[in-house]
N, C-alpha and C positions, 0 to 999 in steps of 0.2 A: 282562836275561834271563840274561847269561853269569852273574851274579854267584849268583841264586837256586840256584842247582846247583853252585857255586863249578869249576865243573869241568866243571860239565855246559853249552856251549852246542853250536850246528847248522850241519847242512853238506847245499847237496843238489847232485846232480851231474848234469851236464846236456852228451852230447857232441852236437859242431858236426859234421857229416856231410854230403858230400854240396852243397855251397852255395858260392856266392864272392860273396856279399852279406855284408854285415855286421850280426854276429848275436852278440849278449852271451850265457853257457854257463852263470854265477854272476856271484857278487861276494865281491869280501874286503871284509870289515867292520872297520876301526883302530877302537881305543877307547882311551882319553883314556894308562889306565895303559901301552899299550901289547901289548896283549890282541887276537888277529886272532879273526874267526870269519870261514870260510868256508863258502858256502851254495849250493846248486846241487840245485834237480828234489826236495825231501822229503828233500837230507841238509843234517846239518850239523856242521861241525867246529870243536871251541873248542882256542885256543893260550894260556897264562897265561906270560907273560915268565918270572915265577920259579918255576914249575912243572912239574916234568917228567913232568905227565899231558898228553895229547892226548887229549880225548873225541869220539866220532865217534857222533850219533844220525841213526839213519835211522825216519824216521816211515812211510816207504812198508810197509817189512817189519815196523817196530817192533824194532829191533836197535840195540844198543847196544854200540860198539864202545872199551874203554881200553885208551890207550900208554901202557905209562912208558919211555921215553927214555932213562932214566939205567940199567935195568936190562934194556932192550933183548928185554919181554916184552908180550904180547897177552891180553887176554882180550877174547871176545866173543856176545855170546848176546840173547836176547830182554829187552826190559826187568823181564820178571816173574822172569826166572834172575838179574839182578845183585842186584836187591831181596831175592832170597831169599839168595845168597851174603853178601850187604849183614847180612844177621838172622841167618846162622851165625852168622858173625863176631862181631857184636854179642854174641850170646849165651855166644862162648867167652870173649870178655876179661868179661864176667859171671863166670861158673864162676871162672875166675880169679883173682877179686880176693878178697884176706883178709877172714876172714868180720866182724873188725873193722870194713874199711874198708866192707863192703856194708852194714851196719846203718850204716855213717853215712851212705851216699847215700842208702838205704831212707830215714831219717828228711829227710833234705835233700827227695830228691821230695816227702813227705809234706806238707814245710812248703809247696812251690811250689803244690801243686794246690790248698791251703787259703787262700793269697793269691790265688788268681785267676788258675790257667795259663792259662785257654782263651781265644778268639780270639773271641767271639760278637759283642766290640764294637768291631770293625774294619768298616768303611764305605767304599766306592769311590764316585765320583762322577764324572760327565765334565764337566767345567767348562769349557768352550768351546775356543777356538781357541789352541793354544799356541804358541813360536817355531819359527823354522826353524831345524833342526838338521843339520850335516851335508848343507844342499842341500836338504834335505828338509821338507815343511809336518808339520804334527803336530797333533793334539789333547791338550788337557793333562786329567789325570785325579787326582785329590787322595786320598790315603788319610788316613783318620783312625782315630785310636786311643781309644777311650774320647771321644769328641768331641772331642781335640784333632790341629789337624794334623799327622801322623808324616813321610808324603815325596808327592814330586809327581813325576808321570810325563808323559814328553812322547813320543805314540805315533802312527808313523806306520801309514795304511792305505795309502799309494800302491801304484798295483798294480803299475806297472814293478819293485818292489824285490819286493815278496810273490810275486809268481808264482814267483822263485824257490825258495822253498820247496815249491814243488809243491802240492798244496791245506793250504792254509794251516790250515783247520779242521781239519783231521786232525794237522796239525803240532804243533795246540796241543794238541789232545787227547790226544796222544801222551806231550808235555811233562808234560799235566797229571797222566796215569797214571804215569808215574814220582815225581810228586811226592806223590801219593797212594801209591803201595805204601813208598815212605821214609818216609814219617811214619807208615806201619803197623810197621813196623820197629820206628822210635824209640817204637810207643806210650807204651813206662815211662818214656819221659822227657820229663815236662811242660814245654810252650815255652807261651809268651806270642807268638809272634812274629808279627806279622800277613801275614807269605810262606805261611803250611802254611792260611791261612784259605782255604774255597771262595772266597769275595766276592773276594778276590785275583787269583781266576783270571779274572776280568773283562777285568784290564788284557791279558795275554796271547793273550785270544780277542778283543782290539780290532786289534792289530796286532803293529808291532813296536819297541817300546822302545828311543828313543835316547838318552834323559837323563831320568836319576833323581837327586833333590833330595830331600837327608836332613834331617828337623827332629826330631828326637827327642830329641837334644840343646839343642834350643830357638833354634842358629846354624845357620843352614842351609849345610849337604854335598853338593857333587856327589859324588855316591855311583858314578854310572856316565858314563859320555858316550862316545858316539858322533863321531869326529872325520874319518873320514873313508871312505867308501863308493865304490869301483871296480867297474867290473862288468868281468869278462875270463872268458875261456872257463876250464873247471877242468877236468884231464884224472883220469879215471877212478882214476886211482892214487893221487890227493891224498890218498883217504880211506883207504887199504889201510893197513896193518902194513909200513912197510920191511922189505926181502928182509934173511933171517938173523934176524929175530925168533921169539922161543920161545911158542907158545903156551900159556896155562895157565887154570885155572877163575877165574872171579870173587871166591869163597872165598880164594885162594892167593893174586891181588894185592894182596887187603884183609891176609892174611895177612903178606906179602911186608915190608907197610907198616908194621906192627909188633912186626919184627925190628931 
């Protein structure tokens, strides 16, 4: 899940009030590369070892909050404002590029949509009970490409972990309309790839993805893994912009990033 949005995973936030029983708030989520996500109550926060964005979605308000760290700025708005910032953007390195170089992308898309960009023959399936990953039982779900098998997902439903998300079906759907307004974005630019497929979005309204198994290459890739799941209370400021951060539009980060 972290990886579909390379940037994009979730956090939801959950405070302890009030009580002196013991009571889990969230959980951090370890993955294999080294990658945290934080989750508590409908948010959620992804960390990438060698990346200095921190992405914070909150499915409750539908807000979408990016850090960059290295340049110690904020932007944060509704999902339908970064997607659109997202298509500025996209549009001015368009204008941009020498009118040489756009007749030859012009013709490069042209060749991809005429070999077969589209996703129509991508196929999800839930294919029984898969291993325990990370402590946790799973169902395993098999993507296929043109009929052959692409990658294998091993997806929990337990509820002790999902409730953290806060209603989980809102989470996805939340997930999903982001992923839906970005590939409106990228219309002109035809993918093959079987992530922007509806049928896709299967595995993500099953549960929550601990290990993904890449065949596309024909040797199979753990592509993702899930290695270790804590649940500890997360205090309301996990998800904030550190004090002294500049805030700025979505446009201007994307902008920021092509300086």
């Amino acid at each position: 899940m972290r990886r579909t949005f390379n940037s994009i995973l979730f956090l939801c936030v959950f405070i302890l009030m009030g009580t002196t029983s013991l009571t889990y708030a969230g959980l951090i989520i370890t993955e294999v590369d080294g990658g945290k996500v934080v989750v508590s109550k409908g948010k959620l926060k992804s960390v990438s070892p060698d990346d200095p964005h921190v992405t914070v979605l909150d499915a409750n308000s539908g807000t979408l909050t990016v850090m960059d760290m290295s340049k110690k700025t904020y932007a944060s708005g509704t999902v339908d404002e970064f997607c659109k910032g997202f298509k500025n953007s996209l549009q001015k390195v368009m204008e941009g590029i020498p009118p040489e170089q756009r007749k030859m992308m012009e013709q490069y898309m042209a060749q991809m949509k005429q070999q077969g960009g589209g996703v129509e023959s991508v196929r999800v399936a839930r294919s029984g009970k898969g291993k325990t990953v990370a402590g946790y039982e799973t169902v395993r779900f098999t993507v296929t490409r043109n009929g052959e098998l692409y990658e294998e997902h091993y997806v929990t439903s337990d509820r002790s972990l999902l409730k953290e998300f806060g209603d989980f079906a809102k989470f996805s759907r939340t997930f999903s309309r982001m992923e839906a307004c970005l590939s409106d974005a990228m219309s002109g630019v035809p993918t093959n790839a079987p992530e922007t497929s509806p049928e896709y979005r299967k595995i993500s309204e099953a549960g929550y993805t601990l290990l993904v198994v890449n065949y596309s290459t024909g040797t199979p890739r753990v592509e993702e893994e899930v290695v270790k799941i804590e649940k500890k209370s997360i205090p309301p400021s996990e998800f904030l912009p550190p004090e002294g951060f500049r805030e700025v539009s979505f446009s201007e980060m994307i902008e920021f990033e092509r300086e």
